[in-house]
C-alpha positions in Angstrom: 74.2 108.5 176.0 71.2 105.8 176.2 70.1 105.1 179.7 69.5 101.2 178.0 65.9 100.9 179.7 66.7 101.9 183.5 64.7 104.8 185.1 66.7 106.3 187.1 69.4 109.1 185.8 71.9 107.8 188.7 72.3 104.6 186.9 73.1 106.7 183.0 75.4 109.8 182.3 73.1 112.0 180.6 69.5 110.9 179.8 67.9 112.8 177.2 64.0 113.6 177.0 61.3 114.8 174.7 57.9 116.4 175.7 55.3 116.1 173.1 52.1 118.0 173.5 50.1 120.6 171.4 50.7 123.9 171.5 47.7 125.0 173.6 48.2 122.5 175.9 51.4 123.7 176.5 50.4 126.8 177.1 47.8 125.5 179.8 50.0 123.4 181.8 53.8 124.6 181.2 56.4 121.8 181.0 58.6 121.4 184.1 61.6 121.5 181.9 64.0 123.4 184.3 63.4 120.9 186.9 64.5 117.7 184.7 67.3 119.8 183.4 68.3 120.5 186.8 68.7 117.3 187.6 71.2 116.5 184.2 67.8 116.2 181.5 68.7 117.4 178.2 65.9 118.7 176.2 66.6 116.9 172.5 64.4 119.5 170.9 62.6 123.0 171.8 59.2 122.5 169.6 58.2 125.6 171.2 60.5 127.6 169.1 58.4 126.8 166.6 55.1 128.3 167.9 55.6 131.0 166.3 55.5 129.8 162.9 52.7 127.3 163.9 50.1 129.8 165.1 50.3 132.3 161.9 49.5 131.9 158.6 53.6 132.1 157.3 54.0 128.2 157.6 55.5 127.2 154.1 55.6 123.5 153.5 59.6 123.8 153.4 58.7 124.5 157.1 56.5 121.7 158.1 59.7 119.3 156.7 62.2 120.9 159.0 60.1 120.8 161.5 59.0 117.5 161.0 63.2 116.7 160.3 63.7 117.5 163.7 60.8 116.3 165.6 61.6 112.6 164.6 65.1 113.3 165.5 64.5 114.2 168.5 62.2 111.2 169.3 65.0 108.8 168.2 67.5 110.7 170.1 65.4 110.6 173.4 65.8 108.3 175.9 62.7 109.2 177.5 59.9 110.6 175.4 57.0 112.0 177.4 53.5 112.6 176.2 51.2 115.2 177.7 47.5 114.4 176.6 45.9 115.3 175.0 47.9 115.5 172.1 47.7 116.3 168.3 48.6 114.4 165.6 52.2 115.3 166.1 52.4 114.3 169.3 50.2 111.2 168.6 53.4 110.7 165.3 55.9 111.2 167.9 54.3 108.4 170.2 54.4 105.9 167.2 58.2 106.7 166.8 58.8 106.2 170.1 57.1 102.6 170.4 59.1 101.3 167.3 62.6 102.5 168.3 61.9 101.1 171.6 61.7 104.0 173.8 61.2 104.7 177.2 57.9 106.3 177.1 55.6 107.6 179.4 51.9 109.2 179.1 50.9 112.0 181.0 46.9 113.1 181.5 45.2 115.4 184.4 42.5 114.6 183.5 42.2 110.7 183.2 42.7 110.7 179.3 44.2 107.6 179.3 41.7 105.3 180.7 38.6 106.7 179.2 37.5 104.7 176.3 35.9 107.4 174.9 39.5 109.1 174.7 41.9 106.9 174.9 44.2 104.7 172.0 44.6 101.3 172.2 48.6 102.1 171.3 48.2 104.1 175.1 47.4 100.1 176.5 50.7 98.9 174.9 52.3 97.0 178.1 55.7 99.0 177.4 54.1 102.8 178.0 54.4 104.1 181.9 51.1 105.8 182.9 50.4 108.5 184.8 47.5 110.3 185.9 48.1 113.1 188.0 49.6 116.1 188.3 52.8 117.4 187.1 54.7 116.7 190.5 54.1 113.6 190.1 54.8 113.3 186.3 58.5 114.7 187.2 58.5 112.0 190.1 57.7 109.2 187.8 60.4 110.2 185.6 62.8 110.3 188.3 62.1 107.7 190.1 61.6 108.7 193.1 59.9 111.7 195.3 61.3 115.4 193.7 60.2 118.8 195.0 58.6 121.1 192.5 59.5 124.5 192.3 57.1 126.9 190.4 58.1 128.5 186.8 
């Protein structure tokens, strides 16, 4: 079920949600997953599964269009799609999908990516996208909508 635009998961039945970020970032800075999905998050797609593949040198093109298949169906299937910068050009293809199907989205940086015009896209300026700079407490708060507690992974 679509939360139709509101930010809070009270307000919907389900909200669903997509984390788009490379794979080394991921890595780096694990996704706080369990936490959305305790609170009734479902995850429209586990990219990671798909590390594997990604990392070696066994990726067939048949591959990449599966992948790719599910990727954009998880973007359309997302309520929320979140973007952990820096991102690849997956995650940068995801984002685009996101604004034209009218998406909640929201862009995630540590490290100030967003605001750095040395950095940054003029698609991350777009007066739609939700900011935040920060850490990933507050990331899971912003989605939310209020204050959460953070337990580690």
């Amino acid at each position: 079920m679509r939360n139709n635009g509101r930010n809070s998961l009270q307000e919907a039945e389900v909200a669903e949600f997509l984390c788009g970020v490379e794979l080394q970032e991921y890595r780096q800075r694990p996704v706080h997953r369990a936490t959305l999905e305790s609170k009734g998050y479902v995850n429209t797609y586990d990219w990671t599964q798909n590390a594997s593949a990604l990392d070696g040198s066994t990726v067939t093109l048949d591959d990449l269009s599966s992948i790719g298949q599910h990727e954009r169906d998880a973007v359309t299937g997302a309520d929320v799609v979140v973007v952990l910068l820096p991102g690849g050009k997956g995650t940068h293809v995801e984002l685009g999908i996101a604004i034209a199907q009218g998406r909640r989205i929201i862009l995630h940086s540590p490290a100030e990516v967003i605001d750095n015009p040395g950095t940054t896209s003029t698609f991350y300026h777009l007066p739609e996208l939700e900011k935040c700079n920060g850490t990933l407490d507050d990331l899971i708060a912003l989605i939310l909508g209020r204050e959460v507690s953070i337990t580690a992974d």
